[in-house]
LOKEFI-410737 format. One record per residue (C-alpha): residue number from 1; residue in three letters; chain; y, x, z. Coordinates in nm, 3 decimals. Layout:
N
node k NUM | r Ala | c A | y Y | x X | z Z
...
END
This chain:
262
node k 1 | r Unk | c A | y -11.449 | x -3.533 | z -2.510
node k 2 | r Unk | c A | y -11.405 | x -3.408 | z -2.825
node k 3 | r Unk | c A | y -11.401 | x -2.926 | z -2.842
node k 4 | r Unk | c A | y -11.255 | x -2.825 | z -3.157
node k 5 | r Unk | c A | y -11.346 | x -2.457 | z -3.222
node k 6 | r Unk | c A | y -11.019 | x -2.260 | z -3.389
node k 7 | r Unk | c A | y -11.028 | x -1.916 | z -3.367
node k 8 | r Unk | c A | y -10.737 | x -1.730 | z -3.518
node k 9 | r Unk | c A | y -10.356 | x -1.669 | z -3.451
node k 10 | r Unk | c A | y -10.230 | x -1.870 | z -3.770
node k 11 | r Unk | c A | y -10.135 | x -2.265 | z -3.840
node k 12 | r Unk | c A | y -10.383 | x -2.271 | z -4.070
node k 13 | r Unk | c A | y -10.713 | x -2.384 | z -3.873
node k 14 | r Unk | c A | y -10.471 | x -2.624 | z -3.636
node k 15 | r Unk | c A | y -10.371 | x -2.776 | z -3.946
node k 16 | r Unk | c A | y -10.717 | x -2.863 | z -4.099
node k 17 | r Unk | c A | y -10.804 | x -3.002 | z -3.747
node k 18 | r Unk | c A | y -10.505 | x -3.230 | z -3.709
node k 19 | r Unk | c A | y -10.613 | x -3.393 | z -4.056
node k 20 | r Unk | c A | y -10.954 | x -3.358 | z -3.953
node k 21 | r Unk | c A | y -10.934 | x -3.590 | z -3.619
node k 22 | r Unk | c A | y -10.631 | x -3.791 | z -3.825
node k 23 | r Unk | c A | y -10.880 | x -3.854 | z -4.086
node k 24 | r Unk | c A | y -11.162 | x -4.015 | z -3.832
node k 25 | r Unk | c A | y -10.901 | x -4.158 | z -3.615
node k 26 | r Unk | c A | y -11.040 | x -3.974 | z -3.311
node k 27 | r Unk | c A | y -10.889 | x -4.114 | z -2.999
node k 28 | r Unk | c A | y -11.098 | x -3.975 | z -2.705
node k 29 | r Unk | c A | y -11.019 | x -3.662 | z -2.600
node k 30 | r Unk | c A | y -10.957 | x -3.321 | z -2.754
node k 31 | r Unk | c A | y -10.979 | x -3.004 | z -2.635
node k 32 | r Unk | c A | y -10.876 | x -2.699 | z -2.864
node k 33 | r Unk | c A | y -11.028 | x -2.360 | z -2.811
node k 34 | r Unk | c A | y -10.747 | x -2.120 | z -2.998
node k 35 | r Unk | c A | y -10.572 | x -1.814 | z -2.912
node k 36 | r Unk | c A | y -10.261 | x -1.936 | z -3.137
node k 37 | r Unk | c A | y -9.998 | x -1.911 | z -3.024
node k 38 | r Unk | c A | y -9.872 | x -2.233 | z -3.217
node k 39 | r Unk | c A | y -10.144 | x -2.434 | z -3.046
node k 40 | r Unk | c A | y -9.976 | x -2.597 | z -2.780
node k 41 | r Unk | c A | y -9.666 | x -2.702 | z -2.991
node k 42 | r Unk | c A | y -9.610 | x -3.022 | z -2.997
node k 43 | r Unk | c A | y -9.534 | x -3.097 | z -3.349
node k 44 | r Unk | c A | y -9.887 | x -2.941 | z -3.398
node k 45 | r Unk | c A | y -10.119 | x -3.057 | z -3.086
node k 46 | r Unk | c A | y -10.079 | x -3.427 | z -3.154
node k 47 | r Unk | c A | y -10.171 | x -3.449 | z -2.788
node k 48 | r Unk | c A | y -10.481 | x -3.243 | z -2.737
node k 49 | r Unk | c A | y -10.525 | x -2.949 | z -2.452
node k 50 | r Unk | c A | y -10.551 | x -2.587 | z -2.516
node k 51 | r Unk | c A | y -10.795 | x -2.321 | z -2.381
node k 52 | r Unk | c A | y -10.922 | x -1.992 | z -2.495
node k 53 | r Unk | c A | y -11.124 | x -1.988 | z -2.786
node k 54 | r Unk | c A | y -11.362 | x -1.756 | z -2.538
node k 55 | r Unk | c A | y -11.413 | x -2.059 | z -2.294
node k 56 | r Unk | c A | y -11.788 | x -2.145 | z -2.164
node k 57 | r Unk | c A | y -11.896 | x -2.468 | z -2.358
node k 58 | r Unk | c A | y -12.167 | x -2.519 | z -2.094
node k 59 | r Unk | c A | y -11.929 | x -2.538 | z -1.843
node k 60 | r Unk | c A | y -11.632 | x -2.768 | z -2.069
node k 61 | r Unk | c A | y -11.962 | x -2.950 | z -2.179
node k 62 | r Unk | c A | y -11.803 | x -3.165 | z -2.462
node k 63 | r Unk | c A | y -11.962 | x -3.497 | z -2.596
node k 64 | r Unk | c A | y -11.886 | x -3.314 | z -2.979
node k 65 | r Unk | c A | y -11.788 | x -2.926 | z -3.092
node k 66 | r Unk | c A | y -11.599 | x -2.963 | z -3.467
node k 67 | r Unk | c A | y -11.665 | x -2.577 | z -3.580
node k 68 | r Unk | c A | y -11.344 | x -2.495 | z -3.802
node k 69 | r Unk | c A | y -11.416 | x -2.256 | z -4.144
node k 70 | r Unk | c A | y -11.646 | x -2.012 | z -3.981
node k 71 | r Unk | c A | y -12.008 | x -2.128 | z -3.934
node k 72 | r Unk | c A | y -12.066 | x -1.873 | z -3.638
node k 73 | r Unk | c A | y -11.677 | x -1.812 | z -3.531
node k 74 | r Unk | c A | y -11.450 | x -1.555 | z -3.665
node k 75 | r Unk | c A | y -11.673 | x -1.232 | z -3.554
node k 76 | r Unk | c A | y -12.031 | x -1.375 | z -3.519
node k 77 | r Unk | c A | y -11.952 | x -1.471 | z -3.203
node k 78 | r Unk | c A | y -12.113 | x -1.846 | z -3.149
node k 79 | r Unk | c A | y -12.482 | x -1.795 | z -3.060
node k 80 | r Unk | c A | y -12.531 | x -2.060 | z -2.835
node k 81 | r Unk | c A | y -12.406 | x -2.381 | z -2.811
node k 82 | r Unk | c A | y -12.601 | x -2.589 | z -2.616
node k 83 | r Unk | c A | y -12.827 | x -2.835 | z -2.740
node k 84 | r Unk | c A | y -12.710 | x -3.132 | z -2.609
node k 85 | r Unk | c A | y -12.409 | x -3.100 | z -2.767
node k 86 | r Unk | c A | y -12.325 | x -3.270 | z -3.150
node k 87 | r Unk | c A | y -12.179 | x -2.996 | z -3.358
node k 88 | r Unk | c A | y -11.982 | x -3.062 | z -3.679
node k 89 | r Unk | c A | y -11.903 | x -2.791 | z -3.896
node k 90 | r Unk | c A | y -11.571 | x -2.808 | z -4.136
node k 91 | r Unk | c A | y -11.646 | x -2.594 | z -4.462
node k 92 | r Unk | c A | y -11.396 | x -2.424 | z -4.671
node k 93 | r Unk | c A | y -11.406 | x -2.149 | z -4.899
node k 94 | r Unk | c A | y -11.523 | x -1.812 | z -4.798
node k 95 | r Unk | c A | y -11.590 | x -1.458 | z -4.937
node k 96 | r Unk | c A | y -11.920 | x -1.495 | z -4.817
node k 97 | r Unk | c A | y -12.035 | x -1.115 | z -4.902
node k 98 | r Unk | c A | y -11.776 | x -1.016 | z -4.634
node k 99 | r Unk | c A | y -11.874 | x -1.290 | z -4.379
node k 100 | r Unk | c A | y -12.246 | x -1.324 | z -4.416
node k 101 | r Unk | c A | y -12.302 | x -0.986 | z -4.253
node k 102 | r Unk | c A | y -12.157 | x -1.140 | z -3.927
node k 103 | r Unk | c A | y -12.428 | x -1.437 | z -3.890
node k 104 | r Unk | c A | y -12.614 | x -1.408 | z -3.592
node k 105 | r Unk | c A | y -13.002 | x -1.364 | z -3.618
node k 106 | r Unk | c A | y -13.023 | x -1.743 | z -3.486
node k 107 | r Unk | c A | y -12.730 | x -1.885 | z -3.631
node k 108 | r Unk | c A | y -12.588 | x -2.222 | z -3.497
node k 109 | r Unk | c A | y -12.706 | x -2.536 | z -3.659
node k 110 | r Unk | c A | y -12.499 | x -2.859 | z -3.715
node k 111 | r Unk | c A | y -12.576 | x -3.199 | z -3.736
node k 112 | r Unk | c A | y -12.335 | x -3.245 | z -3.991
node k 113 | r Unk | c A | y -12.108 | x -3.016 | z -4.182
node k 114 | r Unk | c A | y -11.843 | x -3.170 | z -4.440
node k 115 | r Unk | c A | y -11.764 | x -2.965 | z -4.748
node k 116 | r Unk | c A | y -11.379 | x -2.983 | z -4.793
node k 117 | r Unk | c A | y -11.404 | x -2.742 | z -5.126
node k 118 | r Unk | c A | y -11.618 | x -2.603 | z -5.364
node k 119 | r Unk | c A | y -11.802 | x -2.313 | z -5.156
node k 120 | r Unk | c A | y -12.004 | x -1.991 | z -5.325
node k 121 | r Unk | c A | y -12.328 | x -2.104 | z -5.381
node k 122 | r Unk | c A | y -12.488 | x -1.894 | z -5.140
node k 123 | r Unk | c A | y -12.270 | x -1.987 | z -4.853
node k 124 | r Unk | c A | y -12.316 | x -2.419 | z -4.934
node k 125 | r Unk | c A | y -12.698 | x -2.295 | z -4.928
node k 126 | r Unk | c A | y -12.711 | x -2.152 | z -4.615
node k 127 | r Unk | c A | y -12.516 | x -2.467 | z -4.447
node k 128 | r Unk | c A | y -12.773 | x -2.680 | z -4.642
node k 129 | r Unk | c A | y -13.037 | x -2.504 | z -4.448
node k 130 | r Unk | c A | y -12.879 | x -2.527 | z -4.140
node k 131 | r Unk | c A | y -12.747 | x -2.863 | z -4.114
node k 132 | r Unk | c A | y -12.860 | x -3.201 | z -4.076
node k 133 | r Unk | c A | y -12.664 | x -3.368 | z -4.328
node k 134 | r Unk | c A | y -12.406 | x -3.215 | z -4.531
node k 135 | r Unk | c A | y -12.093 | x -3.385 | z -4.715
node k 136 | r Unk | c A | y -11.819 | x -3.378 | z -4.933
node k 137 | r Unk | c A | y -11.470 | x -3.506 | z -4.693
node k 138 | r Unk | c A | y -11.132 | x -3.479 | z -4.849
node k 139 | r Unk | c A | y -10.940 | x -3.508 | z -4.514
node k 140 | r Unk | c A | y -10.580 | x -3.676 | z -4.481
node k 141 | r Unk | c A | y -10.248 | x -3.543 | z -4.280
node k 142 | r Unk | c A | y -10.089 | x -3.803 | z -4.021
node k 143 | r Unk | c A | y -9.746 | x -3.920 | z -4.189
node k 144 | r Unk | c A | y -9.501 | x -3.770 | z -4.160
node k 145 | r Unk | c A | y -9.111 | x -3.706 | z -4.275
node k 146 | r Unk | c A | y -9.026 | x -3.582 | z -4.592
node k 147 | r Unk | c A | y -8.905 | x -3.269 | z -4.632
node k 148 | r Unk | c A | y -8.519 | x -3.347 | z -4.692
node k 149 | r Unk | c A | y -8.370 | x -3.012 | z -4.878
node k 150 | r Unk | c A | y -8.283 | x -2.973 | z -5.258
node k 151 | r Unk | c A | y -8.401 | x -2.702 | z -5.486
node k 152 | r Unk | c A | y -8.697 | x -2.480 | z -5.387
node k 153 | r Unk | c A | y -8.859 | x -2.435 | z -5.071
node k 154 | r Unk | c A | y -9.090 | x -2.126 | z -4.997
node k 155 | r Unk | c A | y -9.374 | x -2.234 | z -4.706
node k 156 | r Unk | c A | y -9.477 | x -1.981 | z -4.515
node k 157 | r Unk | c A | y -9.586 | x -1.913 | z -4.176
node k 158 | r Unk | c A | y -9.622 | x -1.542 | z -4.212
node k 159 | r Unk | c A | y -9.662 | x -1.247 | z -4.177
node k 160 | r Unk | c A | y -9.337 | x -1.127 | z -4.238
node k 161 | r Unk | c A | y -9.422 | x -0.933 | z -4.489
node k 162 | r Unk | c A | y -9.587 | x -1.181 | z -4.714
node k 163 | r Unk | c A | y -9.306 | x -1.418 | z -4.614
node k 164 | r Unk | c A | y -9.079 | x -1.175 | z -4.792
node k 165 | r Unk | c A | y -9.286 | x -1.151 | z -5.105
node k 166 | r Unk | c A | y -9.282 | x -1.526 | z -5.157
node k 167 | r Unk | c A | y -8.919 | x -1.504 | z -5.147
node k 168 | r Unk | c A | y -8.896 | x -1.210 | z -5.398
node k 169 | r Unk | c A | y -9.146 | x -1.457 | z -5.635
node k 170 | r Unk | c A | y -8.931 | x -1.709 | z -5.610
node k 171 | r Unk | c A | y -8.636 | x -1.529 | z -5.689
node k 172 | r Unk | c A | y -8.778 | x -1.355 | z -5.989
node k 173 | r Unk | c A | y -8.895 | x -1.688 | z -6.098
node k 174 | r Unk | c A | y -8.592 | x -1.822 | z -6.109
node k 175 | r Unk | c A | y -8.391 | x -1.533 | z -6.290
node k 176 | r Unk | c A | y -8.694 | x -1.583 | z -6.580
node k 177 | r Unk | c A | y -8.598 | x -1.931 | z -6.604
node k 178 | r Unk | c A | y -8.169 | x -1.814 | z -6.569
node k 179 | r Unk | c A | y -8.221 | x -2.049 | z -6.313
node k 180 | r Unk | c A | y -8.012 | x -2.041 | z -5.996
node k 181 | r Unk | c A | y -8.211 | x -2.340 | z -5.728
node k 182 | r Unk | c A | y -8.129 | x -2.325 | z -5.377
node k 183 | r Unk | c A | y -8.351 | x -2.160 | z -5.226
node k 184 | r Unk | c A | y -8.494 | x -2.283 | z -4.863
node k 185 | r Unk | c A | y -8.758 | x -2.068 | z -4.669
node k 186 | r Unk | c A | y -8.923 | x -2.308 | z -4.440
node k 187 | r Unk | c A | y -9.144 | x -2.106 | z -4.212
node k 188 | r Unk | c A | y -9.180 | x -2.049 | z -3.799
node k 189 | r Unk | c A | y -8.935 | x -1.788 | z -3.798
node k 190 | r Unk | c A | y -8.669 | x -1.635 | z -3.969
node k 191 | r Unk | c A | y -8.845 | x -1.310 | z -4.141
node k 192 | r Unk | c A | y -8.632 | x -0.971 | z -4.108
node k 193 | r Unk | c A | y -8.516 | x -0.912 | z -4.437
node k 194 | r Unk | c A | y -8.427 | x -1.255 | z -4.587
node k 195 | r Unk | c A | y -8.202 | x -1.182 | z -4.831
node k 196 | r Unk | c A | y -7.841 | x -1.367 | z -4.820
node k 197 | r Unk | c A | y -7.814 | x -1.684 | z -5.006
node k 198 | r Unk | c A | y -8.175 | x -1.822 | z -4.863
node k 199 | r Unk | c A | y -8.179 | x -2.074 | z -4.569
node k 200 | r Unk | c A | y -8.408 | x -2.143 | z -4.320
node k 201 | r Unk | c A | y -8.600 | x -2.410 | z -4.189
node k 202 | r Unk | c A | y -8.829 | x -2.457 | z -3.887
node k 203 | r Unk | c A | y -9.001 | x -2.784 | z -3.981
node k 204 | r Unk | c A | y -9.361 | x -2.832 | z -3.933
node k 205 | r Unk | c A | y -9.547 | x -3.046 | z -4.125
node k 206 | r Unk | c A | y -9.368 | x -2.899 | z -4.418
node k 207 | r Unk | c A | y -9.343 | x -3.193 | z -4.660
node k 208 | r Unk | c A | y -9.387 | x -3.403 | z -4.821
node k 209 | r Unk | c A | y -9.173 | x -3.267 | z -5.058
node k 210 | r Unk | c A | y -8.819 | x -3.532 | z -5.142
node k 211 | r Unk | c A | y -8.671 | x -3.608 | z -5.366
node k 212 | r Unk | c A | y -8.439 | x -3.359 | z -5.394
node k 213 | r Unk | c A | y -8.726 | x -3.025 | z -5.413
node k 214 | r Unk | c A | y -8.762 | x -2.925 | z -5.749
node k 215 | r Unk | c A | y -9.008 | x -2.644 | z -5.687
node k 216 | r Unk | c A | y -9.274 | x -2.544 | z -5.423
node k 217 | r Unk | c A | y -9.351 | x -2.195 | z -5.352
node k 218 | r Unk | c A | y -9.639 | x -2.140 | z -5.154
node k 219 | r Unk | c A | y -9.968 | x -1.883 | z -5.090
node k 220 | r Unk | c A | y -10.295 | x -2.019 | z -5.199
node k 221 | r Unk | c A | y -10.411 | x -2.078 | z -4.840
node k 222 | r Unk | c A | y -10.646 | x -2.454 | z -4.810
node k 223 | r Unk | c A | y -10.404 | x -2.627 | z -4.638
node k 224 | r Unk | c A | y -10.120 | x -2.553 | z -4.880
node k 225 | r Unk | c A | y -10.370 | x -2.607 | z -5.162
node k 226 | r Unk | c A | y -10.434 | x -2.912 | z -5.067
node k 227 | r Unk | c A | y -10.162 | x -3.062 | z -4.949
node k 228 | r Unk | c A | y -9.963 | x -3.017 | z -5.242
node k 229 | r Unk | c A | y -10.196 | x -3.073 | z -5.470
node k 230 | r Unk | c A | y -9.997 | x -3.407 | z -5.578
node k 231 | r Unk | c A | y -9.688 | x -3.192 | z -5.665
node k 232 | r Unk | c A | y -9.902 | x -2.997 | z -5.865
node k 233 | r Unk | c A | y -9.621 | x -2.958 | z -6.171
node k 234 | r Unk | c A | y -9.392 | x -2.825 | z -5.935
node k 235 | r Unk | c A | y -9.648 | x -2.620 | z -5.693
node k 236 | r Unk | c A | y -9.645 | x -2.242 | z -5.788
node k 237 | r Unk | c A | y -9.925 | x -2.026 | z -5.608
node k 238 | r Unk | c A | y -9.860 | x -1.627 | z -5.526
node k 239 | r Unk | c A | y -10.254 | x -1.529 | z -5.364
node k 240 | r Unk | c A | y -10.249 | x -1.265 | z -5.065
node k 241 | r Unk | c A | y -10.572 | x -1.094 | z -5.065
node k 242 | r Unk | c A | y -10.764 | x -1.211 | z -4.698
node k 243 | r Unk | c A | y -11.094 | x -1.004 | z -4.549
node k 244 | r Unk | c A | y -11.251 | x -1.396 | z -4.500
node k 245 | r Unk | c A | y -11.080 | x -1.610 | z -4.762
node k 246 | r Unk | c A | y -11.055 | x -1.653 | z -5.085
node k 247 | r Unk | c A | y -10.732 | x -1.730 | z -5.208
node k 248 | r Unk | c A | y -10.788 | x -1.562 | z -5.557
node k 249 | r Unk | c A | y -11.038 | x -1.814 | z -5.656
node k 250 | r Unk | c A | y -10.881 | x -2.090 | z -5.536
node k 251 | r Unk | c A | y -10.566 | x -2.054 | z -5.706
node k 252 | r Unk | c A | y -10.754 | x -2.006 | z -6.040
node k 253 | r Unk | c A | y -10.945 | x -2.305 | z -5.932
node k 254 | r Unk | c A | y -10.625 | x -2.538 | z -5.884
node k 255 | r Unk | c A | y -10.457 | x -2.389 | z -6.207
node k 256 | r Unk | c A | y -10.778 | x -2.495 | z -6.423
node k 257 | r Unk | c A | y -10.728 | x -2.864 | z -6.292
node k 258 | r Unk | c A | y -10.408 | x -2.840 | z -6.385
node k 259 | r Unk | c A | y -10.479 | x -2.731 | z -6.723
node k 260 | r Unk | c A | y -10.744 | x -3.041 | z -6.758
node k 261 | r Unk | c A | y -10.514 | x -3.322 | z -6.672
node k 262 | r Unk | c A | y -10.438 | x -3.565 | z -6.917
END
């Protein structure tokens, strides 16, 4: 049996770990330890069971833990995992001044951790120091439908607030280009506040993009990063400022690519 640490309340670390175990073709099985509420959905579980992310690991005693962004948890909060237990770690980019503070004295080691972006420097040293092996892994989504709308589609999964911003980017986008796209929100929920004019559309995963999307409006979270990193022409980025992540960086990151490309 297969634990797959994922604290937080967002898509976002469900996500990574449905490409992770779609990437290895993991078949035994998988427990998930996430207070998410979009956990046990199906479009998202592929399958696996849900428990708190404060369940004993001595007592689920799984053959593997995959550790998901945060080296010790969200807070600090894995100290001890026990030892007979293979821990992988899945590394993305942190603000590592704000989460180093929260390591543990004894911080958990893995026997492997897989790099799935440039990290600070810092934070790829401390994994380096702490793990067995350590790799680059560009992980890969299970297929799925493309997303069938024309004109521009804002992915979001919230907060509300943020939701609404993206909107208001794309809109203002489009009235500097005296442009006037569809517009399709495809998020969770229907945010208070949509303005008229914009559908909605609860799809998850949200693409591939068809034929018909001419634009992609998105945060700089990894996921979305990543996944449309193919559309890159038509991707445009709007960062929200995050206490662990940075999406600053990595939107300046895939904008230099962009720039490089033949």
């Amino acid at each position: 049996m297969i634990a797959c640490y994922a604290a937080g309340g967002g898509l976002g670390h469900l996500t990574r770990l449905r490409a992770y175990l779609h990437t290895f073709a993991v078949d035994d099985e998988v427990v998930v330890l996430s207070d998410s509420p979009f956990a046990a959905d199906p479009r998202v579980s592929s399958g696996w069971t849900v428990r708190p992310a404060s369940t004993d690991l001595a007592a689920l005693a799984p053959d593997e833990l995959v550790v998901d962004a945060f080296p010790a948890g969200l807070k600090g909060e894995l100290t001890r995992i026990p030892p007979r237990i293979r821990v992988t770690h899945l590394a993305r980019l942190l603000r590592w001044d704000a989460y180093r503070p929260l390591l543990p004295g004894d911080p958990p080691r893995f026997d492997r951790t897989f790099v799935l972006e440039p990290l600070d420097p810092i934070h790829e040293a401390h994994l380096r120091a702490v793990s067995g092996e350590v790799a680059p892994l560009a992980l890969d989504d299970p297929p799925s439908e493309p997303l069938d709308v024309r004109g521009w589609v804002i992915v979001h999964s919230g907060p509300d607030a943020e939701t609404r911003e993206l909107v208001g980017y794309a809109r203002d986008m489009a009235a500097m280009e005296s442009a006037a796209p569809p517009l399709t929100l495809v998020s969770p929920h229907r945010p208070d506040g949509l303005p008229a004019g914009v559908a909605h559309l609860d799809v998850y995963p949200a693409g591939p993009p068809g034929p018909g999307v001419e634009r992609i409006v998105t945060a700089a979270g990894f996921n979305a990063v990543r996944q449309f990193a193919p559309w890159r022409d038509r991707h445009r980025m709007l960062p929200f400022p995050r206490s662990l992540d940075d999406q600053f960086a990595r939107a300046a990151r895939a904008r230099a690519r962009a720039r490089t490309r033949p």
